[in-house]
ROLUM-880737 format. One record per atom (N, C-alpha, C): residue in three letters; atom name; x, z, y. Coordinates in Angstrom, 1 decimal, always signed. Layout:
# ROLUM-880737
<ALA; CA; <X; Z; Y>>
...
This chain:
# ROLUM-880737
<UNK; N; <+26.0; +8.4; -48.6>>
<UNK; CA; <+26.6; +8.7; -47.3>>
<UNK; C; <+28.0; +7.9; -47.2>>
<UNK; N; <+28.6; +7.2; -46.2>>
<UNK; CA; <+29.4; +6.5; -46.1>>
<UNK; C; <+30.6; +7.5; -45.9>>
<UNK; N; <+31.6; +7.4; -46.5>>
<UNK; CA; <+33.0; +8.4; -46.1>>
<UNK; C; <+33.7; +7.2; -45.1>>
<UNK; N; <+34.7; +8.2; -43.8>>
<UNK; CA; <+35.0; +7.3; -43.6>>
<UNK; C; <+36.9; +7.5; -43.2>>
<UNK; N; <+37.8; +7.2; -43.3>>
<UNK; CA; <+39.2; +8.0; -43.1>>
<UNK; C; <+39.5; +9.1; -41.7>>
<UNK; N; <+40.3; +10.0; -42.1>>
<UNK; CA; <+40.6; +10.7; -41.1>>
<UNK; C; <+41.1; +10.0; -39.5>>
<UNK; N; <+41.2; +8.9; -40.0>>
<UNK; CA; <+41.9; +8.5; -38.7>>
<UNK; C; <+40.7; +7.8; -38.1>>
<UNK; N; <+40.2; +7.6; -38.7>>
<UNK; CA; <+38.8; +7.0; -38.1>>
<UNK; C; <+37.9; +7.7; -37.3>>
<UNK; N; <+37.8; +9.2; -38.0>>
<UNK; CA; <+36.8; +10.4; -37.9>>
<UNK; C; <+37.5; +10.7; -36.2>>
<UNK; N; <+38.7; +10.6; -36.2>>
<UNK; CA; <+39.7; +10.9; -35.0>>
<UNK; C; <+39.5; +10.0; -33.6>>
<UNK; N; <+39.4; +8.8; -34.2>>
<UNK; CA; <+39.6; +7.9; -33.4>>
<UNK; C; <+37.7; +7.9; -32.5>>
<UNK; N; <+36.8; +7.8; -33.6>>
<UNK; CA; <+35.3; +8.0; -33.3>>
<UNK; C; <+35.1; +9.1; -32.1>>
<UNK; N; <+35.7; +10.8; -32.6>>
<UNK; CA; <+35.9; +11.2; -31.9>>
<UNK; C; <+36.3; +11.4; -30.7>>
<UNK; N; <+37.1; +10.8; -30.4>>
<UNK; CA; <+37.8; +10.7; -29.0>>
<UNK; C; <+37.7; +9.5; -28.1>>
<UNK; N; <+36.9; +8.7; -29.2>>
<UNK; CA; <+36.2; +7.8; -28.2>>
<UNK; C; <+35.0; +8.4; -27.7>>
<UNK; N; <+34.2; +9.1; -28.4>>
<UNK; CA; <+32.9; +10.2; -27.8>>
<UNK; C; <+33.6; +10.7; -26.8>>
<UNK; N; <+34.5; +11.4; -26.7>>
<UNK; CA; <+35.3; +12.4; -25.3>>
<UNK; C; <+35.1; +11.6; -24.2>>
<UNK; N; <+36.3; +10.1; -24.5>>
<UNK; CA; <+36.2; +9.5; -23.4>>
<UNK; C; <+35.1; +8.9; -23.1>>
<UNK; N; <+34.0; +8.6; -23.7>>
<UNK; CA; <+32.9; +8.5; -23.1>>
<UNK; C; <+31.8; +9.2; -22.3>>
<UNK; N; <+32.2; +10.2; -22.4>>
<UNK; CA; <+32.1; +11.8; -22.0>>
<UNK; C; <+32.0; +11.7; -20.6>>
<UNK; N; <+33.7; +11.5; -20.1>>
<UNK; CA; <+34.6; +11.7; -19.2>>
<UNK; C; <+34.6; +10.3; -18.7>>
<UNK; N; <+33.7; +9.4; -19.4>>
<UNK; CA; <+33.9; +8.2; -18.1>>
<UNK; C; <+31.9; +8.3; -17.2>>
<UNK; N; <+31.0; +8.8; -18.3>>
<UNK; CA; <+29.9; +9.4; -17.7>>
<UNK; C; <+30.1; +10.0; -17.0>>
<UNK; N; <+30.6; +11.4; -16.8>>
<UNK; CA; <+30.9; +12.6; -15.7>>
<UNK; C; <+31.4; +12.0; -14.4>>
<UNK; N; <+32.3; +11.3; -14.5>>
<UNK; CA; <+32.6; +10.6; -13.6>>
<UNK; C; <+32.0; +9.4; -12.7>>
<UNK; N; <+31.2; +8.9; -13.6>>
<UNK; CA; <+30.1; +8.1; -12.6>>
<UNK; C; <+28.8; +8.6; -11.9>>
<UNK; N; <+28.4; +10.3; -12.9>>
<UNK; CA; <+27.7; +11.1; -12.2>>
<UNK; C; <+28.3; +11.2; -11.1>>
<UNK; N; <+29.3; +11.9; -10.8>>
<UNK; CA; <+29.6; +12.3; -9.4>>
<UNK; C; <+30.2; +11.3; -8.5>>
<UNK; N; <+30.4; +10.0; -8.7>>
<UNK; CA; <+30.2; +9.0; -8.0>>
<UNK; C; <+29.3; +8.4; -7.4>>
<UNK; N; <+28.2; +9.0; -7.8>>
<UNK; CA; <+26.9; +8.2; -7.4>>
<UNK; C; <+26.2; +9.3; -6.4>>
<UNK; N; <+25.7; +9.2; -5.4>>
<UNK; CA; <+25.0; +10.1; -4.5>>
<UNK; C; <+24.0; +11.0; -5.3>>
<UNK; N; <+23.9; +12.3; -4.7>>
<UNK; CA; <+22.9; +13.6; -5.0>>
<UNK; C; <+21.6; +12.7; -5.2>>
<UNK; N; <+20.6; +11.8; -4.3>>
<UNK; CA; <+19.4; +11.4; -4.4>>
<UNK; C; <+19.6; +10.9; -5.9>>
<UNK; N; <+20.3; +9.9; -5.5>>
<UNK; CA; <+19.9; +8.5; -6.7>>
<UNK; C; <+20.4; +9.5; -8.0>>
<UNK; N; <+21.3; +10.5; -8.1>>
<UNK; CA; <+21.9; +10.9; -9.8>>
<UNK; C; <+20.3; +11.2; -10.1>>
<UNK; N; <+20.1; +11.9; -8.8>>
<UNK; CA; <+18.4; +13.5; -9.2>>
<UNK; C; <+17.6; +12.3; -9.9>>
<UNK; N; <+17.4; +11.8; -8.9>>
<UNK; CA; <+16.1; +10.7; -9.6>>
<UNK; C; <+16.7; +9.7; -11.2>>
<UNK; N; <+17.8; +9.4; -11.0>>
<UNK; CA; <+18.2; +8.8; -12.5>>
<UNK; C; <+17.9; +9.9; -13.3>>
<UNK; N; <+18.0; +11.2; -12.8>>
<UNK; CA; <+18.2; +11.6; -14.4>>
<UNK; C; <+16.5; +12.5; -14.6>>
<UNK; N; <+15.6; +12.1; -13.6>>
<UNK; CA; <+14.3; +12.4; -13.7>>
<UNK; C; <+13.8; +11.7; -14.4>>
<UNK; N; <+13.9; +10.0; -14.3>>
<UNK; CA; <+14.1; +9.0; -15.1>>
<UNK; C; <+14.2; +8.9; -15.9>>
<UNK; N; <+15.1; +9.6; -16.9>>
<UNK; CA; <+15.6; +9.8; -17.6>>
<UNK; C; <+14.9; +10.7; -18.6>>
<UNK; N; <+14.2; +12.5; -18.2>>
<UNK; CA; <+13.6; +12.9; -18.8>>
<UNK; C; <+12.3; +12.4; -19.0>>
<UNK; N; <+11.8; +12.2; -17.8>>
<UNK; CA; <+10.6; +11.6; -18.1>>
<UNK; C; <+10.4; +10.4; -19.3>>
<UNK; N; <+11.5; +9.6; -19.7>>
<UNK; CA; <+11.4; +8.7; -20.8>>
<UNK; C; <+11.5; +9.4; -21.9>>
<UNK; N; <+12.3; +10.2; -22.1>>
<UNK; CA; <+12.9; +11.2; -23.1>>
<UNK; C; <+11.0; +11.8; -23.5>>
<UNK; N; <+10.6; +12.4; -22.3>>
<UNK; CA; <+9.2; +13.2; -23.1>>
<UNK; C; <+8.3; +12.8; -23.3>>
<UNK; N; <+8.3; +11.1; -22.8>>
<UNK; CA; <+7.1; +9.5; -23.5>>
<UNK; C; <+7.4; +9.7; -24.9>>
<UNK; N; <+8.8; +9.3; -24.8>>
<UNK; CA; <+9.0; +9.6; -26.4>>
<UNK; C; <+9.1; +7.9; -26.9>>
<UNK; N; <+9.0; +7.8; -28.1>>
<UNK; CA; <+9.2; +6.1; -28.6>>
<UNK; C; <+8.2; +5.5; -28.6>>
<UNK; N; <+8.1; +4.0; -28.3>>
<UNK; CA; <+6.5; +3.0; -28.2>>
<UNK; C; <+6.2; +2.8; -29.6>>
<UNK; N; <+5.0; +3.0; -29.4>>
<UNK; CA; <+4.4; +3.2; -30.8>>
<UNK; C; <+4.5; +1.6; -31.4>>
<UNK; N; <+4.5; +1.3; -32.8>>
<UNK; CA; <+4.6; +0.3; -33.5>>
<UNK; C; <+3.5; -0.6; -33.1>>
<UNK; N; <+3.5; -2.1; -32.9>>
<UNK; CA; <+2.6; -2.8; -32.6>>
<UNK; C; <+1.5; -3.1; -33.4>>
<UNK; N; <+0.7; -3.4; -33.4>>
<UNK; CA; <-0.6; -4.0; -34.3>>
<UNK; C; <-0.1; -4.8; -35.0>>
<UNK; N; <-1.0; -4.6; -36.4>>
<UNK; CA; <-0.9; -5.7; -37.4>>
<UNK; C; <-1.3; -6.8; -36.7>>
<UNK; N; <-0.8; -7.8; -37.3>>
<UNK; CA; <-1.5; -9.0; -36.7>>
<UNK; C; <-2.3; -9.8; -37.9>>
<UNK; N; <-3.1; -10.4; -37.7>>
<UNK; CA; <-4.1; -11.2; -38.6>>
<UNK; C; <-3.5; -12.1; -39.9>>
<UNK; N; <-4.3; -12.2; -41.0>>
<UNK; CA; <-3.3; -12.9; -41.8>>
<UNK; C; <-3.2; -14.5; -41.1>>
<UNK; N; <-2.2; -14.6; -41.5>>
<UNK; CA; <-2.3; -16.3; -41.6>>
<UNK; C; <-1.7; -16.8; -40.0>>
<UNK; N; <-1.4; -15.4; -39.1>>
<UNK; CA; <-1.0; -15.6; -37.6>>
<UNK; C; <+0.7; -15.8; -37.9>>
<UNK; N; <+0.9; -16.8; -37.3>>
<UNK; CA; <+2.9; -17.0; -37.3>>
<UNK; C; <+3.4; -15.6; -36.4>>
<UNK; N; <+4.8; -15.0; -37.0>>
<UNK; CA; <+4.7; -14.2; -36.1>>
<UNK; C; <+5.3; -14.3; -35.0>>
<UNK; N; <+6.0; -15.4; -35.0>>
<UNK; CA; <+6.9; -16.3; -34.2>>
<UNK; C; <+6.2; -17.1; -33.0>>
<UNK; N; <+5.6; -17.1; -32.3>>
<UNK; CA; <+4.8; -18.3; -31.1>>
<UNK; C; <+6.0; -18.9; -30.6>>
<UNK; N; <+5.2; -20.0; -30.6>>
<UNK; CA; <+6.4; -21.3; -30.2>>
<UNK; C; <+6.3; -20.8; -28.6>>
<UNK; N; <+7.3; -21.5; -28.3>>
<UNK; CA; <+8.1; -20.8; -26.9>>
<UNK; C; <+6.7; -22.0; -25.9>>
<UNK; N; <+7.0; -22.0; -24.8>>
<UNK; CA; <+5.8; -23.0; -23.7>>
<UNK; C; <+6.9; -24.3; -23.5>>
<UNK; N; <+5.9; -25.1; -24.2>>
<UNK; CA; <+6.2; -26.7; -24.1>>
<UNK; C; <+7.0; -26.9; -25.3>>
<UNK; N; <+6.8; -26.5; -26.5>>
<UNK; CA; <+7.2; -26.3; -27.6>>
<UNK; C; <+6.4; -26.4; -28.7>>
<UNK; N; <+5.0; -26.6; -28.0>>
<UNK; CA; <+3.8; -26.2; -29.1>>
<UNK; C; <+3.4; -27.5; -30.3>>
<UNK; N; <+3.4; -27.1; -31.4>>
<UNK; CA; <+3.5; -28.2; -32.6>>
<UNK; C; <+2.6; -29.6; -31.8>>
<UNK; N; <+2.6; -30.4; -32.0>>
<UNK; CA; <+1.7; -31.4; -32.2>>
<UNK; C; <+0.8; -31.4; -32.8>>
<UNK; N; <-0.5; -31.8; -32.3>>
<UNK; CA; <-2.1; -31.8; -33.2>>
<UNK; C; <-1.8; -33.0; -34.7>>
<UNK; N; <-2.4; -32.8; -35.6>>
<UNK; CA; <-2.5; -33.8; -36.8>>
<UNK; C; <-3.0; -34.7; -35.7>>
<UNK; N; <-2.5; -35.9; -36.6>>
<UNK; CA; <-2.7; -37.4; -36.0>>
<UNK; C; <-4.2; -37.7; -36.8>>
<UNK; N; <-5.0; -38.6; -36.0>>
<UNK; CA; <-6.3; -38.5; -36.7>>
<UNK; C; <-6.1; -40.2; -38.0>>
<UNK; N; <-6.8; -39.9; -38.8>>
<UNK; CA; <-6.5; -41.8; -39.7>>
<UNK; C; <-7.5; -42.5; -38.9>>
<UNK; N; <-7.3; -43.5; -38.5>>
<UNK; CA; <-7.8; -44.8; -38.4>>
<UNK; C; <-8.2; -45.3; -39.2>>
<UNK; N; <-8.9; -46.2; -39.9>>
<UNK; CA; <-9.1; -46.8; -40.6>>
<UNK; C; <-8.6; -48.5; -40.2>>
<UNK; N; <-7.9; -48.6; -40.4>>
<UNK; CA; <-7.1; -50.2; -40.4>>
<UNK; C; <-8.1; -51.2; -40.4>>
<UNK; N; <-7.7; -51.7; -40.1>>
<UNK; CA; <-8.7; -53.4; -39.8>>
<UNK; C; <-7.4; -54.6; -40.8>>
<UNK; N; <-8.2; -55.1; -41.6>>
<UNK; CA; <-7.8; -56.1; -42.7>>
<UNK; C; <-7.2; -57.2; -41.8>>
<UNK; N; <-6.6; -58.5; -42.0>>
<UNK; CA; <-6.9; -59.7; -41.4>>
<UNK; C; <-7.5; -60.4; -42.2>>
């Protein structure tokens, strides 16, 4: 567990306050409709809950996809050369 100084524990703290007190404040700046529905919003995300982790993906798949118009180039085929 990380210790961290008193003045720090102080400082953390009272930045949580004022963050507190700068939310409360934009609640009641914002109209009765829009807060209700933000904060319906809000639970309804809350009781989704977290997105579940994605699928393995196959071996041998990059997991990285090249962005569009980025995509490697095909192997060059051999020719076989002509002598003179």
């Amino acid at each position: 567990m990380t210790k961290h100084s008193k003045r720090e524990r102080e400082q953390r703290a009272s930045e949580t306050v004022r963050v507190k007190e700068i939310e409360a404040a934009w609640v009641a700046s914002v109209p009765a409709p829009v807060a209700s529905a933000f904060a319906e919003s809000v639970a309804a995300a809350r009781r989704r809950g977290p997105l579940p982790p994605p699928p393995d993906m196959e071996p041998g798949t990059r997991p990285n996809p090249p962005r569009p118009g980025h995509e490697p180039k095909p192997p060059k085929e051999e020719r076989p050369r002509r002598g003179r």
